[in-house]
TORMI-929757 format. One record per atom (N, C-alpha, C): residue in three letters; atom name; z, x, y. Coordinates in Angstrom, 3 decimals. Example, Ala and Ser with C-alpha at 12.3 -4.5 7.8 and 13.67 -1.06 7.14 Angstrom:
BEGIN
[dotor "ALA"; "N"; [7.800; 13.190; -5.690]]
[dotor "ALA"; "CA"; [7.800; 12.300; -4.500]]
[dotor "ALA"; "C"; [7.800; 13.200; -3.300]]
[dotor "SER"; "N"; [7.080; 12.850; -2.250]]
[dotor "SER"; "CA"; [7.140; 13.670; -1.060]]
[dotor "SER"; "C"; [7.870; 12.900; 0.030]]
end
This chain:
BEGIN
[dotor "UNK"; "N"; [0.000; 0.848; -1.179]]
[dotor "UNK"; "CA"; [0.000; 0.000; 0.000]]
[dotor "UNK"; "C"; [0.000; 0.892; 1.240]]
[dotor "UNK"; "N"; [-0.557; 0.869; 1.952]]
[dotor "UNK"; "CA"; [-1.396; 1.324; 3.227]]
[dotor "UNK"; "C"; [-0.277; 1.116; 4.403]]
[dotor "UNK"; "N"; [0.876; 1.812; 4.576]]
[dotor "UNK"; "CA"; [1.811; 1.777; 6.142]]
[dotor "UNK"; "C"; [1.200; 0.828; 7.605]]
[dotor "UNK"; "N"; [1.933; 0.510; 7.970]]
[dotor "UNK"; "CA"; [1.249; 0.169; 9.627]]
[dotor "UNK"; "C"; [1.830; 0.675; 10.587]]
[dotor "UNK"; "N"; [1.539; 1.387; 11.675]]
[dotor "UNK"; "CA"; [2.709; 2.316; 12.269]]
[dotor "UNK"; "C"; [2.653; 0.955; 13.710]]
[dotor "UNK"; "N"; [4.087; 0.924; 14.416]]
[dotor "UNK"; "CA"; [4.163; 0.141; 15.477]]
[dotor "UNK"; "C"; [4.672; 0.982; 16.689]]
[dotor "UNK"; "N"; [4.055; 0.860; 17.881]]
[dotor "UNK"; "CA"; [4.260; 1.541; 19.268]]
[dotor "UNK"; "C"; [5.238; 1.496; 19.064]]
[dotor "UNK"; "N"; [5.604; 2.574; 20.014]]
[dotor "UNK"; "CA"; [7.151; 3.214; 20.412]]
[dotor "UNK"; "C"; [7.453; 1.574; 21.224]]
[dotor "UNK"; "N"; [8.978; 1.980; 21.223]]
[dotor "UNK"; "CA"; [9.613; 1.117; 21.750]]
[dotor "UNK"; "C"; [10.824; 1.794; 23.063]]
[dotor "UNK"; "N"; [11.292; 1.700; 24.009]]
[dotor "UNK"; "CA"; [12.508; 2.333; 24.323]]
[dotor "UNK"; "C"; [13.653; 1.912; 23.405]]
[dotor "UNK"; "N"; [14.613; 2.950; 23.010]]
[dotor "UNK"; "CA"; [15.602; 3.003; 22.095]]
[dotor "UNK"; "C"; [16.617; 1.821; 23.157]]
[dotor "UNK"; "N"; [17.587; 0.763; 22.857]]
[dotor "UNK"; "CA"; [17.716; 0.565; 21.761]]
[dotor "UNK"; "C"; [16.560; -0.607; 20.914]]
[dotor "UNK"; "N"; [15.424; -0.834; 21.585]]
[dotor "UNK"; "CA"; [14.735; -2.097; 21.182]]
[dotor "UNK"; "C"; [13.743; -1.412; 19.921]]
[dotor "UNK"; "N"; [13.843; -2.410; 18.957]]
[dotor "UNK"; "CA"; [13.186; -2.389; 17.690]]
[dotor "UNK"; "C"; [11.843; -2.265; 17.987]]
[dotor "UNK"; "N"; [11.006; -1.340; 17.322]]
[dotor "UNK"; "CA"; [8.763; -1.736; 17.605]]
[dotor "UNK"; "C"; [8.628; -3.031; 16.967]]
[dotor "UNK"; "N"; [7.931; -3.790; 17.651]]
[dotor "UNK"; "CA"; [7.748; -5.010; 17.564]]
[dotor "UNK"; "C"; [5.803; -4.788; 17.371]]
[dotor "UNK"; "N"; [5.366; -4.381; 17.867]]
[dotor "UNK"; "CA"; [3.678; -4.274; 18.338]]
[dotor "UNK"; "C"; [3.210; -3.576; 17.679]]
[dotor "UNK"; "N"; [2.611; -3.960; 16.071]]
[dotor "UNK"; "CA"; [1.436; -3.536; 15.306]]
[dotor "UNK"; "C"; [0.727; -2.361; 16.458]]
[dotor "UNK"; "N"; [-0.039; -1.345; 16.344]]
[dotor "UNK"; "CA"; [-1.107; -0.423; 16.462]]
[dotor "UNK"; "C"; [-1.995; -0.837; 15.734]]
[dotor "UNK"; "N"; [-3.140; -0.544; 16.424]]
[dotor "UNK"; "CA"; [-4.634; -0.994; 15.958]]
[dotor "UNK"; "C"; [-5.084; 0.119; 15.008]]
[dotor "UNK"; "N"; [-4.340; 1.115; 14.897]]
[dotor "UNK"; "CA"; [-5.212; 2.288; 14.241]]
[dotor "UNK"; "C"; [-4.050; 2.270; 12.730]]
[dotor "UNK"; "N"; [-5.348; 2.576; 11.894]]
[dotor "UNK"; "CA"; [-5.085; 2.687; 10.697]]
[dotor "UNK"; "C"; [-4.151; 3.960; 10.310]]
[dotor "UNK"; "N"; [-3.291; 4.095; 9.311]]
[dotor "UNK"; "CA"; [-2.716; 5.235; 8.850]]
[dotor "UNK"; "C"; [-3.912; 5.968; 7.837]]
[dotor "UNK"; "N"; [-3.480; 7.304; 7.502]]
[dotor "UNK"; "CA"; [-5.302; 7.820; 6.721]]
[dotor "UNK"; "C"; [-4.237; 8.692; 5.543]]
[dotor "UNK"; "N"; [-4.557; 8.240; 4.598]]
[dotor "UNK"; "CA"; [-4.285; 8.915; 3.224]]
[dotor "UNK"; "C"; [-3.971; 10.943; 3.057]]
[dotor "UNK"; "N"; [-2.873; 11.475; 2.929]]
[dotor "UNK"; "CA"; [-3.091; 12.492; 2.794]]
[dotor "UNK"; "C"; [-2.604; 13.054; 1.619]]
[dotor "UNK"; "N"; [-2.252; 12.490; 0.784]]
[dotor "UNK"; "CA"; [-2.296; 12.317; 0.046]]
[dotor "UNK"; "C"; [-1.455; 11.614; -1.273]]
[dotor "UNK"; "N"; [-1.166; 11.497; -2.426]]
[dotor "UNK"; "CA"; [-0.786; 10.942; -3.332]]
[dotor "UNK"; "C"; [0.782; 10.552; -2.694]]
[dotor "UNK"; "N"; [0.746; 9.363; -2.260]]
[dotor "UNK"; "CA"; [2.389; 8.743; -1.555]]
[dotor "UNK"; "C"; [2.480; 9.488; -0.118]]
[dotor "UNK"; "N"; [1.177; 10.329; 0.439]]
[dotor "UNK"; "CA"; [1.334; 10.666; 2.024]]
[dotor "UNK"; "C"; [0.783; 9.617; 3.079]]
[dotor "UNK"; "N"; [0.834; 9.654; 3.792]]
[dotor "UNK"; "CA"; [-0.018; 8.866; 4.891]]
[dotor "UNK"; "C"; [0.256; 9.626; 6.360]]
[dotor "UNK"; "N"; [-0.483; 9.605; 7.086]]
[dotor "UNK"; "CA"; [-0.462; 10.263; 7.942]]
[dotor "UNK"; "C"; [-1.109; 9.790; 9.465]]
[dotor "UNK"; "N"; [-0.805; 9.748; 10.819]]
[dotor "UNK"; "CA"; [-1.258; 9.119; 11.500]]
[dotor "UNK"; "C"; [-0.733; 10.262; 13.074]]
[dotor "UNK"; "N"; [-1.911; 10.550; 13.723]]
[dotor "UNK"; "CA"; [-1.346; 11.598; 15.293]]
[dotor "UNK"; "C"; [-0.799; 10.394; 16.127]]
[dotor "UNK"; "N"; [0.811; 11.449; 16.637]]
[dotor "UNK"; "CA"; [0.844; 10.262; 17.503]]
[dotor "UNK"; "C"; [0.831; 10.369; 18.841]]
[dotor "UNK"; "N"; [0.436; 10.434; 20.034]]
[dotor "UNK"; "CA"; [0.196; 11.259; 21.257]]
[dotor "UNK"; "C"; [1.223; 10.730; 22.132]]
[dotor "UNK"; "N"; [2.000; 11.382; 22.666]]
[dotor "UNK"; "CA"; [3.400; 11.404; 23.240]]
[dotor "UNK"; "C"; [2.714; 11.363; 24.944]]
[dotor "UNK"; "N"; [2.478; 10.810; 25.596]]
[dotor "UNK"; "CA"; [1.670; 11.389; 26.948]]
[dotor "UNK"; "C"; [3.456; 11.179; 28.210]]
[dotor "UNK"; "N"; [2.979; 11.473; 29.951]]
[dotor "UNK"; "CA"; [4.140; 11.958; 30.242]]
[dotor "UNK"; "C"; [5.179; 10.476; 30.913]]
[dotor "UNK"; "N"; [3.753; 9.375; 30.661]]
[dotor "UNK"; "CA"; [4.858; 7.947; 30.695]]
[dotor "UNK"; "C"; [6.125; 7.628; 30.116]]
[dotor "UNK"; "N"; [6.203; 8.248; 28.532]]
[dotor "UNK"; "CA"; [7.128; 8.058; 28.099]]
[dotor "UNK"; "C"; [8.579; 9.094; 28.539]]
[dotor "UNK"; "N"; [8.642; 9.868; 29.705]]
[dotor "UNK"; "CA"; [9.523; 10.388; 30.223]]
[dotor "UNK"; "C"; [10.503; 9.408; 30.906]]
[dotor "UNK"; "N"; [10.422; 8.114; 31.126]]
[dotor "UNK"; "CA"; [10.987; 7.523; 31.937]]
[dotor "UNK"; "C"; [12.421; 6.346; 30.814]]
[dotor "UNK"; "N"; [12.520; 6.985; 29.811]]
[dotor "UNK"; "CA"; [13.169; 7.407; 28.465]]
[dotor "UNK"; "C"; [13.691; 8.682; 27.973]]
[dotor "UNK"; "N"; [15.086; 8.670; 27.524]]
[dotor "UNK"; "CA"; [14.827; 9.895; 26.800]]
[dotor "UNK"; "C"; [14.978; 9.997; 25.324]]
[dotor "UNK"; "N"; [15.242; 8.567; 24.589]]
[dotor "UNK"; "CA"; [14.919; 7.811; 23.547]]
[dotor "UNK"; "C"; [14.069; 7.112; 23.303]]
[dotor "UNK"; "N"; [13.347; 6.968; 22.063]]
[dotor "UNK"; "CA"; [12.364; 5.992; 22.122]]
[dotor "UNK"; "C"; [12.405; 5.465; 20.646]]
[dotor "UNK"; "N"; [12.200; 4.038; 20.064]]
[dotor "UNK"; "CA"; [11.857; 3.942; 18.709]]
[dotor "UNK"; "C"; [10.331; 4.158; 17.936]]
[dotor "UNK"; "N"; [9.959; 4.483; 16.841]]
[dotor "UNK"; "CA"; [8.814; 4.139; 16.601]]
[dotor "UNK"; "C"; [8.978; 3.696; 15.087]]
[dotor "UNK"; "N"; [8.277; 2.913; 15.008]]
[dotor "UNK"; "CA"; [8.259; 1.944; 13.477]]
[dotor "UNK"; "C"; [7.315; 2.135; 12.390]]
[dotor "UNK"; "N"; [7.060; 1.972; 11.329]]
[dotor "UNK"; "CA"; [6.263; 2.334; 10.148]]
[dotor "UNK"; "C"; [6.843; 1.126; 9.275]]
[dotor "UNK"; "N"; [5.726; 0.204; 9.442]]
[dotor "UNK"; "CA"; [5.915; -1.007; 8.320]]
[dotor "UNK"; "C"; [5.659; -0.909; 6.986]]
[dotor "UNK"; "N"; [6.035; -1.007; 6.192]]
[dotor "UNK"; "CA"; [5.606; -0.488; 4.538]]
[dotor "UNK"; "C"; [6.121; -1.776; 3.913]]
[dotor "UNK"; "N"; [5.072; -2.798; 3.892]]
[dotor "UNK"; "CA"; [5.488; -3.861; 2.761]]
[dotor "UNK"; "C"; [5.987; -4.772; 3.952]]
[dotor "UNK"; "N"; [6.874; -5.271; 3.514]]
[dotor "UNK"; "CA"; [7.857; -6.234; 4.402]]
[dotor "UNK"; "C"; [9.068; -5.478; 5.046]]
[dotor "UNK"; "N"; [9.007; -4.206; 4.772]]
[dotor "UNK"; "CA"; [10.259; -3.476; 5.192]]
[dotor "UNK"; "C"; [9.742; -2.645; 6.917]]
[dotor "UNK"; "N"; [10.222; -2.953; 7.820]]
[dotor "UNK"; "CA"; [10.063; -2.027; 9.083]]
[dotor "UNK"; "C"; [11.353; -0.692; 9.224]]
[dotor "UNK"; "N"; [10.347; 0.407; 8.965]]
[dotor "UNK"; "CA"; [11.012; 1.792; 8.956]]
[dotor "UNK"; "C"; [11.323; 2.048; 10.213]]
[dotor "UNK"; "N"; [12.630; 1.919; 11.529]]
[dotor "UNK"; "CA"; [12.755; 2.467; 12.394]]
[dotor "UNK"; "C"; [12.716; 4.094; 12.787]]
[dotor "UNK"; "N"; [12.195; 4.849; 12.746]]
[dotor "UNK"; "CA"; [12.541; 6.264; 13.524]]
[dotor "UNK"; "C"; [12.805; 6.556; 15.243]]
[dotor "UNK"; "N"; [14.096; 7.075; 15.243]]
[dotor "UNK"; "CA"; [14.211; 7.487; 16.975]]
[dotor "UNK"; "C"; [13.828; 8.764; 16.953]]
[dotor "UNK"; "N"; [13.452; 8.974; 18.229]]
[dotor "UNK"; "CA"; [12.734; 9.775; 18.542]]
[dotor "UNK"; "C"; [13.436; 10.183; 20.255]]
[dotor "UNK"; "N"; [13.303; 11.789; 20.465]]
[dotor "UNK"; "CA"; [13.950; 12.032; 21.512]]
[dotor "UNK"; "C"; [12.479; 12.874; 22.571]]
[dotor "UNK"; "N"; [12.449; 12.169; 23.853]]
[dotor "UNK"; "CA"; [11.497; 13.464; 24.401]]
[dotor "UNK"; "C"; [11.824; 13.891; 25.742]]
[dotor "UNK"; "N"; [11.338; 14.810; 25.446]]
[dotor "UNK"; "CA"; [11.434; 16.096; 26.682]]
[dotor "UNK"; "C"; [9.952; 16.537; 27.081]]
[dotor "UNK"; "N"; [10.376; 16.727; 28.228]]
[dotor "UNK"; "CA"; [9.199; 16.994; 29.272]]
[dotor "UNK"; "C"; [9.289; 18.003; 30.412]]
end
């Protein structure tokens, strides 16, 4: 089954918003997807990003610096 990754979110709010772009096979149970951090998201210094797998939404936080 094929992941769906969902836009960052500011931490503490859950990704709610599917991404249009597909995750790409790397291999046997990998998946893999770039994710481009640009300098909007400075106005945070937490952020969530999500990975749907099935019915389950995978939260990851994420910290950035700029």
């Amino acid at each position: 089954m094929r992941p769906a990754y969902h836009d960052a979110a500011p931490y503490p709010t859950i990704p709610f918003h599917r991404d249009a772009f597909a995750m790409r096979s790397a291999g046997p149970g990998l998946w893999s997807l770039p994710v481009t951090m640009t300098q909007s998201l400075s106005s945070h210094l937490y952020w969530n990003i999500g990975v749907k797998i099935g019915s389950t939404l995978h939260v990851i936080r994420i910290r950035v610096l700029f």
